[in-house]
SENU-299291 format. One record per atom (N, C-alpha, C, CB): x, y, z. Coordinates in steps of 0.2 Angstrom, whole numbers, plus 2048, in hexadecimal, padded with zeros to 3 digits. Each point is the difference from the previous one (the first is absolute). Glycine has a CB too. Example, Ala and Ser with C-alpha at 12.3 -4.5 7.8 and 13.67 -1.06 7.14 Angstrom:
2
8427E4827;7FC806800;804806800;7F77FA806;80780B7F6;804806801;7FC805803;8067FD7F6;
REM end
This chain:
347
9709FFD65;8047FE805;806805801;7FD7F47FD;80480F7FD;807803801;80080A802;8047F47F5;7F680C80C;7FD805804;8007FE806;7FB8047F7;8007F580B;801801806;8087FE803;7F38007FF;8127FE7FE;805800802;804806802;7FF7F67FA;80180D800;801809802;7FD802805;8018037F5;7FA7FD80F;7FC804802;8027FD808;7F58027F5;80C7F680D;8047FD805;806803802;7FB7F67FA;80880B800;806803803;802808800;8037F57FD;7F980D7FF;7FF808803;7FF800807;7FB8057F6;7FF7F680D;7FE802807;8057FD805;7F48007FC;8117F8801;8057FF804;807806802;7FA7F47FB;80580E800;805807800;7FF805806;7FF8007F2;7FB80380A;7FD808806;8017FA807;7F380A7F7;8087F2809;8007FE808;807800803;7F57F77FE;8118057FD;806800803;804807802;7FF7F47F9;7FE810803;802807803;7FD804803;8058007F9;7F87FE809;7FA803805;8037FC809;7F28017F4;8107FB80B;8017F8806;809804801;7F57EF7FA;80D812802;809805800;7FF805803;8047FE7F4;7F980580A;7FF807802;7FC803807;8018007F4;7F97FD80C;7FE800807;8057FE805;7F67FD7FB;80E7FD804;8027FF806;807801802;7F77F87FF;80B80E7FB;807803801;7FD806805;8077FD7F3;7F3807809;7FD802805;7FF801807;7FF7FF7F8;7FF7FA80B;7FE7FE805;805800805;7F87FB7FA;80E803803;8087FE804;802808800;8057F27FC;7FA813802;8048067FF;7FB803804;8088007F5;7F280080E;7FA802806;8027FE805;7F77FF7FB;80B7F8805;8017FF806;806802803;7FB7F77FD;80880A7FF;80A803802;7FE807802;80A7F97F6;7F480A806;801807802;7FB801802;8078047F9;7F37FC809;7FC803800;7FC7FD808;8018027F2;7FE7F680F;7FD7FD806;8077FE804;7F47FB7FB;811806804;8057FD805;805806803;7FE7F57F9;80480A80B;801806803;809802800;7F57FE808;80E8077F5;8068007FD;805800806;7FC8077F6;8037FA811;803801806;8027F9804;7F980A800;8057F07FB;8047FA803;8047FD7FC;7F87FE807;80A7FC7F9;8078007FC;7FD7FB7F9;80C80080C;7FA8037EF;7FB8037FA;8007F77FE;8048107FB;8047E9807;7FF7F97FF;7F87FE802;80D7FE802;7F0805803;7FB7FC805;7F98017F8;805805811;7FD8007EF;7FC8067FD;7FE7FE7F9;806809808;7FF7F37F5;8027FD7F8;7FC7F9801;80D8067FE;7F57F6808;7FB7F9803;7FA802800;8087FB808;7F38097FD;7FA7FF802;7FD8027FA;80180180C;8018057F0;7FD8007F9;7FE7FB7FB;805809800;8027F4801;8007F97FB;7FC7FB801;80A8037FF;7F47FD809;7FD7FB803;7F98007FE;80880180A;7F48087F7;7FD803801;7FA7FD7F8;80A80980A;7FD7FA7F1;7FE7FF7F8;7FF7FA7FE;8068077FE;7FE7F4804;7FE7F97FF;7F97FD804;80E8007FF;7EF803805;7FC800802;7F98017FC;809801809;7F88067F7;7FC8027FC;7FC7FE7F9;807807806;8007F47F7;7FF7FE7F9;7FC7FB802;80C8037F9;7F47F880B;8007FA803;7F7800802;80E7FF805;7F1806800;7F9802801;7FC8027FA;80480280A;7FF8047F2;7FD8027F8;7FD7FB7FE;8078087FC;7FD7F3802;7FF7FA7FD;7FC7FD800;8077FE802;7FA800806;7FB7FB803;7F88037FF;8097FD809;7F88097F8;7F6805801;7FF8007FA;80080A80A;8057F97F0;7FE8017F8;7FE7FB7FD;806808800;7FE7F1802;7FF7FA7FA;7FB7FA800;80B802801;7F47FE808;7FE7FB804;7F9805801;80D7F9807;7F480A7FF;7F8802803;7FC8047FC;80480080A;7FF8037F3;7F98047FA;7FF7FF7FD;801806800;8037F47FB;7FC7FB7F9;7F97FC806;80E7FB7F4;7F9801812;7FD7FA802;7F9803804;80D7F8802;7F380B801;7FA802806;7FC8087FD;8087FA80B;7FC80C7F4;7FE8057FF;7FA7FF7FA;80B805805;7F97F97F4;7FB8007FB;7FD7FB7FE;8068087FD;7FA7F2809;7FA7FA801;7FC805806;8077F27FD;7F6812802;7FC804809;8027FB804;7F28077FD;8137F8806;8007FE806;805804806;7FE7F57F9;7FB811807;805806803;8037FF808;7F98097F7;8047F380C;7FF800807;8077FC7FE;7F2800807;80F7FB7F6;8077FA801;8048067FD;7FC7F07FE;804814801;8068057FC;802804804;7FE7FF7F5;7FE80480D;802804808;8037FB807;7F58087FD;8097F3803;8027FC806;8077FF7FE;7F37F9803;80D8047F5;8057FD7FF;809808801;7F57F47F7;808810806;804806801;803801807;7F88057F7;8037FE80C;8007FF809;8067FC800;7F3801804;80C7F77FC;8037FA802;8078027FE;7F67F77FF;80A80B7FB;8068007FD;806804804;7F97FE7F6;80580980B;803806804;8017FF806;7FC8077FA;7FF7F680A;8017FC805;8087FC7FE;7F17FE803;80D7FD7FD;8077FC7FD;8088047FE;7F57F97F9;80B80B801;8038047FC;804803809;7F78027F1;802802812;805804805;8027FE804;7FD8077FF;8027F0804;8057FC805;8047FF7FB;7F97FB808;80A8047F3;8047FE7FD;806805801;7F87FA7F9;80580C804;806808800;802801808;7FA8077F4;8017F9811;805800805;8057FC802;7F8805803;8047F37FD;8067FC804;8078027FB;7F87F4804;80980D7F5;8048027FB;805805804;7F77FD7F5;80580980C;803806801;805800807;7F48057FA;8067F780A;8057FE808;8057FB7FC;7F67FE80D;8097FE7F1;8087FA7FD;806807800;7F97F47F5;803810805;8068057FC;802802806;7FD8037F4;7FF800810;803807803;8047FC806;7F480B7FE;80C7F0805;8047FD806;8057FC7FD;7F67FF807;8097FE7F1;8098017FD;8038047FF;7FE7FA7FB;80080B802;804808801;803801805;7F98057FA;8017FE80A;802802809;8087FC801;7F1800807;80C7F97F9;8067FA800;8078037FF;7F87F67FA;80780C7FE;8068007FD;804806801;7FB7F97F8;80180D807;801806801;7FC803807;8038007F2;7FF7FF813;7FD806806;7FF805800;8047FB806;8008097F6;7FE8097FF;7FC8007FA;80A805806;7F47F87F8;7FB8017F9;7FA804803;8047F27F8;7FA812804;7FA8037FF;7FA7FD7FF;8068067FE;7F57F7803;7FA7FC7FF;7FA806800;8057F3807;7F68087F5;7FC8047FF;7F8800806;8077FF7F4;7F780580F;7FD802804;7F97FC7FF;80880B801;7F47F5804;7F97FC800;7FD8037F9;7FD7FE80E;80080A7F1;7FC8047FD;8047FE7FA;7FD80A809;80A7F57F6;8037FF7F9;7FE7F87FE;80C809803;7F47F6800;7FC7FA7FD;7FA7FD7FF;806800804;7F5804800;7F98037FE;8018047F9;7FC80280C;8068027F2;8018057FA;8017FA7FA;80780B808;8007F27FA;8037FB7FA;7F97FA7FE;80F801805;7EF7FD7FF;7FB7F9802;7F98067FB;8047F7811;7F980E7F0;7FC8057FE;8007FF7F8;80280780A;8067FC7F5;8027FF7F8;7FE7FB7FC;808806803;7FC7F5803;7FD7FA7FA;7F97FE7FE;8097FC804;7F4805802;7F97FD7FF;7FC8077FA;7FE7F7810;80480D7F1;7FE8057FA;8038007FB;7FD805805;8087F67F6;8017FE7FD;7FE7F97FE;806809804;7F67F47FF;7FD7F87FE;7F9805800;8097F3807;7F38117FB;7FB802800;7FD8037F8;80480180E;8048057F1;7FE8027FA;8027FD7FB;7FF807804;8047F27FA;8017FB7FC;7FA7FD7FF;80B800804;7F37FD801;7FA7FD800;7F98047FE;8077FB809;7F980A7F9;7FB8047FD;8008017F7;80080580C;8087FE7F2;8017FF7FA;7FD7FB7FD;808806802;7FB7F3802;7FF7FA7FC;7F87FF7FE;80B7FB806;7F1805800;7FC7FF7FF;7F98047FC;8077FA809;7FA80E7F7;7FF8057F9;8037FE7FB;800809805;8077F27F8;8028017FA;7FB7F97FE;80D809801;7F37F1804;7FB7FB7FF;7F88007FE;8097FD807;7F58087FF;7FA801800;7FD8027F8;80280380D;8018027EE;8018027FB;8017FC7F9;803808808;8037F47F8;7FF7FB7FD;7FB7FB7FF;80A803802;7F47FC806;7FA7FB7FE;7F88037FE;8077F7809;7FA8107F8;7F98037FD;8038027F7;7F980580E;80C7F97F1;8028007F7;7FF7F97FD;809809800;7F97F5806;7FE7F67FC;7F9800800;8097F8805;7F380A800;7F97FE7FE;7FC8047FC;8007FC809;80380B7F5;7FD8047FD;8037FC7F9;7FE80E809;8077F17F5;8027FB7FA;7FB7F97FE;80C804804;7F57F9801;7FA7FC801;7FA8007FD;8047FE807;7F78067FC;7FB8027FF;7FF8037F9;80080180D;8058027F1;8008037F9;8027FA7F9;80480D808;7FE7F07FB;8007F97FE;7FC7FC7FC;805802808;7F77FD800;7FB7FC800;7F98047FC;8067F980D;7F980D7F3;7FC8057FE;7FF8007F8;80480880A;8037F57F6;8038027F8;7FC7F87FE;80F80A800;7F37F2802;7FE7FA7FF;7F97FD800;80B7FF803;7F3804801;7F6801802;7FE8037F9;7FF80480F;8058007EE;7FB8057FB;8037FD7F8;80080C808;8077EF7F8;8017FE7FD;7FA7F97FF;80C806803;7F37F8800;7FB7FB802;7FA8017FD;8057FE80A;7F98087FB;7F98037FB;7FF8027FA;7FD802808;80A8037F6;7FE7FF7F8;8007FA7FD;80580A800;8017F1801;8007FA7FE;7FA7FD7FE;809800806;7F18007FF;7FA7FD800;7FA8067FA;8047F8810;7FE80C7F0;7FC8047FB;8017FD7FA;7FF80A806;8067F57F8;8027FD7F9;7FC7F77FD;80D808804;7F37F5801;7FE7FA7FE;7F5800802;8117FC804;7F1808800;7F78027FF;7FC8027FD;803802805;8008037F8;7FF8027FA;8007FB7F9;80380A806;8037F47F9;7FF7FB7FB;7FE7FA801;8088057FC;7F67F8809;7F97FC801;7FB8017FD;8037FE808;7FB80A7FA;7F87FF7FE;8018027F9;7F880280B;80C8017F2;8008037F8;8007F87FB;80780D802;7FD7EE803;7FF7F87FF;7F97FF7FE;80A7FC80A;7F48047FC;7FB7FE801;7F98037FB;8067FE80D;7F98097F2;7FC8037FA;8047FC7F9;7FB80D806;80D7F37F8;8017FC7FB;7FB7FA7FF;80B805801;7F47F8802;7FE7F8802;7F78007FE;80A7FF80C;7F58077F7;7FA801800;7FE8037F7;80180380F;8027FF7EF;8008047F8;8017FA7FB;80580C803;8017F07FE;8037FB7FB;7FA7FD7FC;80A7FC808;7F28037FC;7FA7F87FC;7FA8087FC;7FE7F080F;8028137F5;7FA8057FF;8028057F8;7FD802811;80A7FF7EE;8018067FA;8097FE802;7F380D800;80B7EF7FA;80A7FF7FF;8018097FF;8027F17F8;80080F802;7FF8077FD;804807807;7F17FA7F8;80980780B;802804805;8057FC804;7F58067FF;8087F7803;8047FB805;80B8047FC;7F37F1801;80D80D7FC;8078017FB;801808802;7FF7F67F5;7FD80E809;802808801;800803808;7FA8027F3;8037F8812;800801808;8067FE803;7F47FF800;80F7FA7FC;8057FF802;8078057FC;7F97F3805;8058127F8;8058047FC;800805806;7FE7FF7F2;7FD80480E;7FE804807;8057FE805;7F48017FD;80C7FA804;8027FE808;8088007FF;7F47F7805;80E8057F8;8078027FD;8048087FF;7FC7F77F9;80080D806;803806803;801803808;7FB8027F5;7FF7FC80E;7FF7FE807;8077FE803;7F37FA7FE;80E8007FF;8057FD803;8088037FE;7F87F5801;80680E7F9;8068027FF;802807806;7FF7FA7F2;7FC809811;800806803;8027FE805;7F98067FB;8057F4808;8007FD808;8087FD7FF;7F07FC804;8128017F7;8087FD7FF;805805801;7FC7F77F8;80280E804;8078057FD;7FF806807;8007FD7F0;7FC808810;7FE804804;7FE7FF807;7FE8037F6;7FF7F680B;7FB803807;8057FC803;7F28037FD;8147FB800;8057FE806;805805803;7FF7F67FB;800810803;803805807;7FD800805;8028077FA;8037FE80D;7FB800802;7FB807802;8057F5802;7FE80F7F7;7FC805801;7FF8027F9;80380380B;7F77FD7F1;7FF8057F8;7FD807800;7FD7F57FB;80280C800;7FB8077FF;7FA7FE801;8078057F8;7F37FF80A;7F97FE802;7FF7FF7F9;7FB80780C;8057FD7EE;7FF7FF7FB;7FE7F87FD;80780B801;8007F0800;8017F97FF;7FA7FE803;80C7FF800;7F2801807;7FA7FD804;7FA8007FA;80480580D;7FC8037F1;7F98027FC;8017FE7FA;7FD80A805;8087F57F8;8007FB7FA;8017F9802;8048097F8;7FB7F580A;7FF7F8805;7F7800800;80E80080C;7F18047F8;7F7800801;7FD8017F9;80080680C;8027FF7F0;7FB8017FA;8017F87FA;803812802;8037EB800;8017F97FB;7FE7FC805;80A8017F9;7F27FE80C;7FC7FC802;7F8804800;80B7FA807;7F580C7F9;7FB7FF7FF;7FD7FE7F9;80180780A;8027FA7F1;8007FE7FA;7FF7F77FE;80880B800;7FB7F4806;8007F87FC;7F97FD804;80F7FC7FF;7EE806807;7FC7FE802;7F88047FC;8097FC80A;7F98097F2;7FA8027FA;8007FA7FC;80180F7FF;8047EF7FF;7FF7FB7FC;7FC7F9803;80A8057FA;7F67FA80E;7FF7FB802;7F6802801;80F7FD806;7F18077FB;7F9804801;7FD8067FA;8047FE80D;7FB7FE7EE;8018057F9;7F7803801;80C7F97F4;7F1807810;7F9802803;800801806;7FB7FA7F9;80080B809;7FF803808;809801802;7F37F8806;80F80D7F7;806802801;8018077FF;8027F67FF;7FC80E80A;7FF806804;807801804;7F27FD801;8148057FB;805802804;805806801;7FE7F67FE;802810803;803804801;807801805;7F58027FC;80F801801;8077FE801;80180A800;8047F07F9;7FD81480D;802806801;807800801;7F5803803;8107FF7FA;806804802;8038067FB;8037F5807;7FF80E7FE;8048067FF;8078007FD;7F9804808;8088017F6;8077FF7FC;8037FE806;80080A7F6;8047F3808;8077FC806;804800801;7FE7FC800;807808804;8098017FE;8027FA800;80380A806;8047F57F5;8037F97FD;80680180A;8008007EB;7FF806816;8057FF807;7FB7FD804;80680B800;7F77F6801;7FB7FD809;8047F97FD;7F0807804;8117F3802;7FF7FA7FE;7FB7FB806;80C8027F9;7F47FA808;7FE7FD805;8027F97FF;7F7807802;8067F3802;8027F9801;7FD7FF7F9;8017FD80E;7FE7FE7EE;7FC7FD7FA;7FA7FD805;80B7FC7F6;7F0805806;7F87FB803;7FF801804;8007F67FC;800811808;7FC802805;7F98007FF;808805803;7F67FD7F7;7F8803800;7FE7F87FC;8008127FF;8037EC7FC;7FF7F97FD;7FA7FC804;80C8007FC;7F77FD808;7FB7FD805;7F8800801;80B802806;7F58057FB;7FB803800;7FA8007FB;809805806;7FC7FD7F6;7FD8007F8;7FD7F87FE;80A80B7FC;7F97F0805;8007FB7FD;7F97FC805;8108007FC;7EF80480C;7FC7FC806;7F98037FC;80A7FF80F;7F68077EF;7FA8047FD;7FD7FC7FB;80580B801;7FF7F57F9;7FE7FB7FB;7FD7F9801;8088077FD;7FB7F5809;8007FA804;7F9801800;80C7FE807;7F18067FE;7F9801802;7FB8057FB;8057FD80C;8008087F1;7FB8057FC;7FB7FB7FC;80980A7FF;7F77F27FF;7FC7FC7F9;7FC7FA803;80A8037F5;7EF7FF80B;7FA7FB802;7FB7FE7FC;80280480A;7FB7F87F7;7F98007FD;7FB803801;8037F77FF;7FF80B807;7F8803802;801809801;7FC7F280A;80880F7F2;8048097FF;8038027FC;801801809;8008037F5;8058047F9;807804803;7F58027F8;80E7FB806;809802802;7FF808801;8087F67F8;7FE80B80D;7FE808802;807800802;7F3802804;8137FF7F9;808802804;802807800;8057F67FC;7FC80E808;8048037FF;804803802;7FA7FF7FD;80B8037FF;8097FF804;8018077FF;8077F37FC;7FD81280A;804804801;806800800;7F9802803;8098047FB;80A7FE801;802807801;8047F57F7;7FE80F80C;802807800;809800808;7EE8067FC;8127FF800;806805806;800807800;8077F77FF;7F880B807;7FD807802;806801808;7EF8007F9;816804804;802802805;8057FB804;7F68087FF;80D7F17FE;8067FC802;7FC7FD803;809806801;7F07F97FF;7FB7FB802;7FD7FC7FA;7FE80880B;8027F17F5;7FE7FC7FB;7FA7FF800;80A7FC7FF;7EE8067FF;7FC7FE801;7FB7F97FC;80480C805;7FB7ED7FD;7FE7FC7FC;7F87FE802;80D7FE7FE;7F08027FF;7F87FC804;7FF7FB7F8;7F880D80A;8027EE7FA;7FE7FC7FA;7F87FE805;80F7F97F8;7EE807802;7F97FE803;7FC7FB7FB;7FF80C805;7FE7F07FE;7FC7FB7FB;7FB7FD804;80B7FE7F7;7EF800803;7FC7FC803;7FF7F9802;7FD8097FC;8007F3806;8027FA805;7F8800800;80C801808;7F47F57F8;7FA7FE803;8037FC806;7F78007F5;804802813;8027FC804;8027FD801;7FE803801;7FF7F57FE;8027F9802;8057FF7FC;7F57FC804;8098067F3;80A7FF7FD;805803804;7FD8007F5;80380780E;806803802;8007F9808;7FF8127FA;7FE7EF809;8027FD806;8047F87FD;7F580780A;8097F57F2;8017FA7FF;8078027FE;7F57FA7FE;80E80B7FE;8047FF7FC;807802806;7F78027F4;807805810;805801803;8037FC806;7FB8097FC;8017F3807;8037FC802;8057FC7FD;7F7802806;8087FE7F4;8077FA7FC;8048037FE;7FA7F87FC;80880F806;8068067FA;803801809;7F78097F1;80E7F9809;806801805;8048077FD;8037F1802;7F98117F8;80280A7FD;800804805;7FB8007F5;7FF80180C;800806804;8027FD808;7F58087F9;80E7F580B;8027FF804;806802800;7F87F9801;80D8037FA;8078017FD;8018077FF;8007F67FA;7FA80E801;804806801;800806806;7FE7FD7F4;7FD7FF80F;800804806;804802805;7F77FC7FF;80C7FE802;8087FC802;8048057FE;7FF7F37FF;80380B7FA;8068047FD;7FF808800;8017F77F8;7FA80D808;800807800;801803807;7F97FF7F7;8067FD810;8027FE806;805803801;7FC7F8800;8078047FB;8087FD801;8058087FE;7FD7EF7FB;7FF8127FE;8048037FB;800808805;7FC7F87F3;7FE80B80E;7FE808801;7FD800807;7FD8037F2;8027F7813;800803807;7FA805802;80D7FE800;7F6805804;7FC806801;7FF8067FA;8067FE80D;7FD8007ED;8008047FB;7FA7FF7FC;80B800800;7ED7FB801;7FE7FB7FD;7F8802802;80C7F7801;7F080B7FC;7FA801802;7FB7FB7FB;80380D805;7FA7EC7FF;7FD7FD7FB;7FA7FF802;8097FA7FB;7F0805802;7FA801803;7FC7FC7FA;80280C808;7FB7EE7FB;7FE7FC7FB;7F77FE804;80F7FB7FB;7EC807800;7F8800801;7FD7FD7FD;801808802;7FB7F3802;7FA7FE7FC;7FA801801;8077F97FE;7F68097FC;7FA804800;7F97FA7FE;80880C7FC;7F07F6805;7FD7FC7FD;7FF7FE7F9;7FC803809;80B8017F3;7FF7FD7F8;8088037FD;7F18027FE;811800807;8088027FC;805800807;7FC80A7F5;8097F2807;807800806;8068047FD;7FE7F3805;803811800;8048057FE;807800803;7F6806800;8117FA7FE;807802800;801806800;8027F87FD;80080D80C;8048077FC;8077FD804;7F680C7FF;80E7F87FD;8097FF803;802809800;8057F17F8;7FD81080B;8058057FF;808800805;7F38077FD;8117F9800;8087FE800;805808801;7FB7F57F6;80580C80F;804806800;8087FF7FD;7F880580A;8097FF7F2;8057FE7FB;807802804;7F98027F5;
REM end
């Protein structure tokens, strides 16, 4: 709050010396510059003053009124009409003004110097180029601001979308490691006890670390290699898994549990009755490009039943979306006996 208080009044400041200075400007154009020095200089101090007061009045009106109200709702036809109308208006006004002044003067003073038709054209010119480039400012310095609120917004809401989805990888995961606990309890106390030791480091990785939101890839691969650990114990037979990576700079980082997901959906389907487990996980970076694939085998009617009830690979699909954009090459295949994951991530 107290940022955005600072931030309020920095802008109430600039605007207020921007709104000073402009329209000291605007009066020292009109005086010297649209009005003509050759008629008497009292007249000449009035119609400026008239002139200026005008100007602020109309600025006003077009900057405050027609561009929030009409311009930047597209209602462009009622913001031209309304403009039109206005100057219409505005220039009945300045003449009947001008005849008043000039036929009191004359009145008062008969040899006074008045200013000529053309000089009046000239001055009437000034002003409306003055309410023109006000208006235009205004509406560039508006136009701008409201494409930083939405690009704020949007970055916002981005942040909160990914907040969301990591949010949901956590509790996903610890469901179904639930859920094989459950499954072991009755079957081998024993193990059961050294799986839930296992998973306790799990969590301690996902508590302490994977709440940045950027680690070393390194953390990821020691995340995967302690899962893939606890599920050998879940599967201490037909357990076909290979885990490939290359040395790994502690620099590179990325988001936590990008490739997790992946790893965890493999496993999900890798292990059947009717086939022998077949995983295998890459991990490399060649050249500021992060390369990841995972392959495993699948029997069909289990993978279709199952995918329809997961929400992993959907989520992370989302989030990587979100995270690397056009930066993001994912390609995901299913074969008549192996489904394949490649990622590659330009760094």
């Amino acid at each position: 709050m107290i940022i955005k208080s600072t931030e309020n009044k920095t802008m109430q400041r600039s605007s207020f010396i921007f709104q000073f200075s402009y329209w000291v400007l605007a009066v020292l154009l009109l005086f010297y510059v649209f009005s003509n020095r050759q008629y008497d200089i009292n007249l000449r101090f009035i119609l400026v003053g008239i002139m200026t007061g005008i100007s602020v009045g109309v600025s006003m009106f077009v900057s405050r009124y027609l561009i929030p109200k009409l311009l930047f709702r597209d209602k462009t036809f009622l913001f031209y009409y309304a403009v039109l109308a206005t100057l219409v208006v505005i220039l009945w006004l300045i003449m009947l003004m001008i005849i008043l002044i000039l036929l009191f003067s004359i009145e008062r003073r008969p040899f006074m110097i008045v200013p000529t038709r053309e000089d009046l054209v000239i001055l009437f010119s000034g002003t409306l180029l003055v309410v023109v480039v006000y208006s235009v400012i205004h509406f560039i310095r508006e136009n701008y601001l409201r494409l930083l609120e939405q690009k704020d917004v949007e970055m916002k809401l981005g942040e909160a979308k990914l907040s969301l989805l990591k949010s949901q990888v956590n509790p996903h995961f610890i469901f179904n490691v639930l859920n094989n606990i459950y499954s072991l309890v009755n079957d081998d106390p024993v193990r059961t006890r050294a799986y839930i030791l296992k998973f306790s480091n799990l969590l301690d990785l996902m508590l302490y670390e994977f709440s940045k939101k950027m680690i070393p890839v390194a953390k990821e691969v020691e995340f995967i290699e302690n899962y893939i650990e606890l599920e050998r114990m879940r599967h201490d037979t037909d357990f076909n898994i290979q885990f490939d990576h290359s040395s790994l700079s502690e620099q590179i980082e990325i988001p936590p549990l990008i490739f997790f997901p992946f790893v965890e959906n493999a496993f999900k389907f890798g292990f059947g009755d009717s086939f022998k487990s077949d995983i295998r996980i890459h991990l490399s970076i060649i050249d500021d490009e992060l390369y990841f694939s995972i392959k495993n085998r699948y029997e069909d009617k289990e993978f279709e039943l199952k995918r329809n009830s997961g929400i992993g690979l959907r989520n992370i699909k989302e989030r990587l979306n979100l995270l690397y954009k056009d930066r993001l090459d994912l390609n995901l295949d299913k074969s008549d006996v192996y489904f394949t994951v490649k990622l590659k991530i330009r760094l």
